[in-house]
C-alpha positions, 0 to 999 in steps of 0.5 A: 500500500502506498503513502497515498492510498493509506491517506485515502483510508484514513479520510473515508474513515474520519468521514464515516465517524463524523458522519455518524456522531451526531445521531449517537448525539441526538440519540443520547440527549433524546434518552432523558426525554424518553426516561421523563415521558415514560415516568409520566405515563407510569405514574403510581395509581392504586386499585379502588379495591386495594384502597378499600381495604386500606380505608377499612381498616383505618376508618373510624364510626365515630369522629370528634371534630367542634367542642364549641359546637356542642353549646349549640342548643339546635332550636333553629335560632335566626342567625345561629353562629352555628349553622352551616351555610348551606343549612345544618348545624356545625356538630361537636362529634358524629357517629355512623352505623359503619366506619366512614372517617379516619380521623386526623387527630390522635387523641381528643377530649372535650370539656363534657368528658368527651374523649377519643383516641384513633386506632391509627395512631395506638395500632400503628405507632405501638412502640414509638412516635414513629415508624419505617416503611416496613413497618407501617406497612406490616401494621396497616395489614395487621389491623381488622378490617370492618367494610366502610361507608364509600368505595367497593364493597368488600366483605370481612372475608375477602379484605385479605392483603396480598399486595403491598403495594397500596399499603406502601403508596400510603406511606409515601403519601404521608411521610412526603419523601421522609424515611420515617413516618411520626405521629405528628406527620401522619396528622398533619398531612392527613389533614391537609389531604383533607382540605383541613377538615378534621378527618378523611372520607373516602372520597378525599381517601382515594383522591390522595392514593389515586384510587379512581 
């Protein structure tokens, strides 16, 4: 082979790599984009029935919510500071035939004598003011499931937990990117999923897993 035709080699060689980098360029800055669209299009939703089984177990049949509301004496007085702007009364505590509330609070009493305390946070929170995934997932399972007012029916029976997965969305929900979950977090960002009312519904329960 002569100088010039080694000349020659190299030039078609350099030209094919050039000609080539750029779209391993564009290749490689598209990646990220791909990466981010399909993220987006994987984005966490829960299943209806694994979210019931979630609110069944954590749901309450009675909620405290205005102690002030108890002076109420519920004669329909004109101009009652403690009615509701579209009709009804502001109460001081609800009940319910079924569970239909997880409540915010972790323990609340009232002047009258009037106490409560939340199964979330004595069967949950057993041995301390916090817990890690593992185990706020493992005690969310262990709680007895009693069907709830709102979301699919399930009976008793069938309210097994098989799949982790809804259970550990929960957690990632209230702990808000943190490695453990307290007493004081779960209340206060239970609340604020709520819309600061004092306890979650079903509705506002499957808003927060996506559980449509």
């Amino acid at each position: 082979m002569t100088i010039r035709q080694a000349l020659l080699i190299g030039a078609l060689s350099l030209s094919y790599v050039s000609g080539f980098a750029p779209v391993n360029s564009r290749s490689r800055a598209s990646l990220p984009i791909l990466q981010s669209e399909a993220t987006a299009d994987t984005e966490i939703k829960t299943d209806p029935k694994e979210a019931v089984k979630l609110f069944g177990r954590l749901a309450e049949k009675y909620i405290m919510l205005d102690a002030s509301a108890g002076m109420c004496c519920y004669s329909g007085c004109t101009d009652c500071e403690y009615r509701e702007p579209g009709g009804g009364y502001r109460m001081s505590d609800q009940s319910s035939s079924r569970p239909k509330w997880i409540p915010a609070y972790e323990h609340r009493s009232f002047q009258s004598g009037k106490e409560h305390t939340t199964k979330w946070s004595t069967e949950i929170f057993t041995d301390g003011p916090a817990v890690t995934k593992e185990q706020f997932v493992e005690r969310v399972m262990n709680m007895e499931f009693v069907p709830p007012l709102g979301g699919p029916y399930l009976a008793a029976s069938a309210a097994a937990i098989e799949d982790e997965t809804a259970a550990a969305t929960l957690f990632d929900v209230l702990a808000a990117g943190k490695e453990k979950l307290t007493k004081h977090r779960m209340s206060t960002q239970m609340k604020d999923l709520a819309g600061g009312e004092e306890g979650f519904t079903w509705n506002q329960f499957s808003d927060a897993l996506r559980a449509k």
